[in-house]
C-alpha positions in Angstrom: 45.2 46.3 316.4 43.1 49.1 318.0 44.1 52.0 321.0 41.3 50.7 323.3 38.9 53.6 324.7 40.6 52.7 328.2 44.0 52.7 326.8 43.9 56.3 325.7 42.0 57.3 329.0 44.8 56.2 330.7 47.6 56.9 328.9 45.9 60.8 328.7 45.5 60.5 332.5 48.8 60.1 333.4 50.7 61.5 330.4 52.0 58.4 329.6 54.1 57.6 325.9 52.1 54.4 324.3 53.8 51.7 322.8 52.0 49.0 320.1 54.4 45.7 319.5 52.8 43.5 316.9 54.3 39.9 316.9 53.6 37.1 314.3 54.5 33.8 315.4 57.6 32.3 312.7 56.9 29.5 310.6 58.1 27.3 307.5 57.4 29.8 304.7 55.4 28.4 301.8 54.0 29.7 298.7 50.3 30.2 300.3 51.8 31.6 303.5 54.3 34.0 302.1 50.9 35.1 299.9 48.6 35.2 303.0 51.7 37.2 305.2 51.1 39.6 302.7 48.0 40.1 302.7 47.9 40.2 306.1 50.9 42.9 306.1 48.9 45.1 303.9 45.4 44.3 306.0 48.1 45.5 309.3 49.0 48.4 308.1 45.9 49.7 307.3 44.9 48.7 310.7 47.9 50.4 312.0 46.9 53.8 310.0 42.9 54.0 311.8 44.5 53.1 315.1 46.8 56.0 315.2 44.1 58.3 313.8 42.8 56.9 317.2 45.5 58.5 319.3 44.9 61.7 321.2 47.0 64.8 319.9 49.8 64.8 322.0 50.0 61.6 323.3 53.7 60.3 322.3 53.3 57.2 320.7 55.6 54.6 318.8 54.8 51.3 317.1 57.2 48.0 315.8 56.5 45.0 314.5 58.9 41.7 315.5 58.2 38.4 314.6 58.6 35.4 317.0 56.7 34.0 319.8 54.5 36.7 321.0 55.0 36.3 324.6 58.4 36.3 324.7 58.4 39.0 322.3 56.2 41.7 324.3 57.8 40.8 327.4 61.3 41.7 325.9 60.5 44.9 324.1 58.7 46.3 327.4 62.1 45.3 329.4 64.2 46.5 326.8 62.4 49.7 326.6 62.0 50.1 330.7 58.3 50.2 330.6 56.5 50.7 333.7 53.4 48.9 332.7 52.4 46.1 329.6 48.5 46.9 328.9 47.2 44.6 326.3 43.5 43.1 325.0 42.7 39.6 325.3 39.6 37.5 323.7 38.8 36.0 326.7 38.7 32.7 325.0 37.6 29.8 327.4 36.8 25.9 327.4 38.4 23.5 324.8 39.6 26.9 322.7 41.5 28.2 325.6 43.0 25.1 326.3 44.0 24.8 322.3 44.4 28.1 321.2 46.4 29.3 325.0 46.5 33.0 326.2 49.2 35.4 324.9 48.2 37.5 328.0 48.2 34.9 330.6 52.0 34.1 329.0 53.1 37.2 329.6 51.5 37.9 333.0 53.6 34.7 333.6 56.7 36.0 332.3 56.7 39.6 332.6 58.7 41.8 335.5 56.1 44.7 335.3 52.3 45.3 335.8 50.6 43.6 333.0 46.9 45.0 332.9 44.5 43.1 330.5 41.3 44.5 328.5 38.8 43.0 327.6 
């Protein structure tokens, strides 16, 4: 997870309070996954650390971490927390991967009741 140069532009801009949701998708835990989930947990928040050195001085900022289906996650943390706007990054995937792998931000464009605006 990274504060995006035009996230912090525009949160700055407008004085705007930024918001980071990380999802994880559930699963059937297993020996290998509970040992990869925490070595991804550790790799997060380490990534979470650098991306709030990131963050202007100032800028009001929060950051939780829910596990679920991503989509439906994001959109129900920015309506429970009256957000004007969702901004998010994508990876712009296309082809065969897009049809695979989907869009997380093209599911919550779908499903969201605010402005979604996507980076890229």
């Amino acid at each position: 997870m990274r504060i995006g140069a035009h996230d912090r532009v525009i949160a700055t801009a407008v004085g705007a309070e930024v918001s980071s949701t990380e999802t994880t998708p559930p699963g059937h835990a297993t020996e290998a996954r509970e040992l990869v989930e925490r070595i991804a947990k550790e790799m997060d928040h380490q990534l979470i650390r650098l991306a709030l050195d990131e963050i202007p001085e100032g800028l009001s900022h929060d950051h939780v971490q829910v596990s679920g289906f991503p989509p439906k996650e994001i959109v129900s943390y920015a309506t429970k927390g009256d957000y004007d706007v969702i901004v998010m990054g994508t990876h712009g995937r296309t082809g065969l991967n897009h049809v695979f792998m989907g869009s997380v931000a093209e599911r919550v464009i779908q499903r969201a009741e605010v402005p979604v605006l996507i980076c890229r």
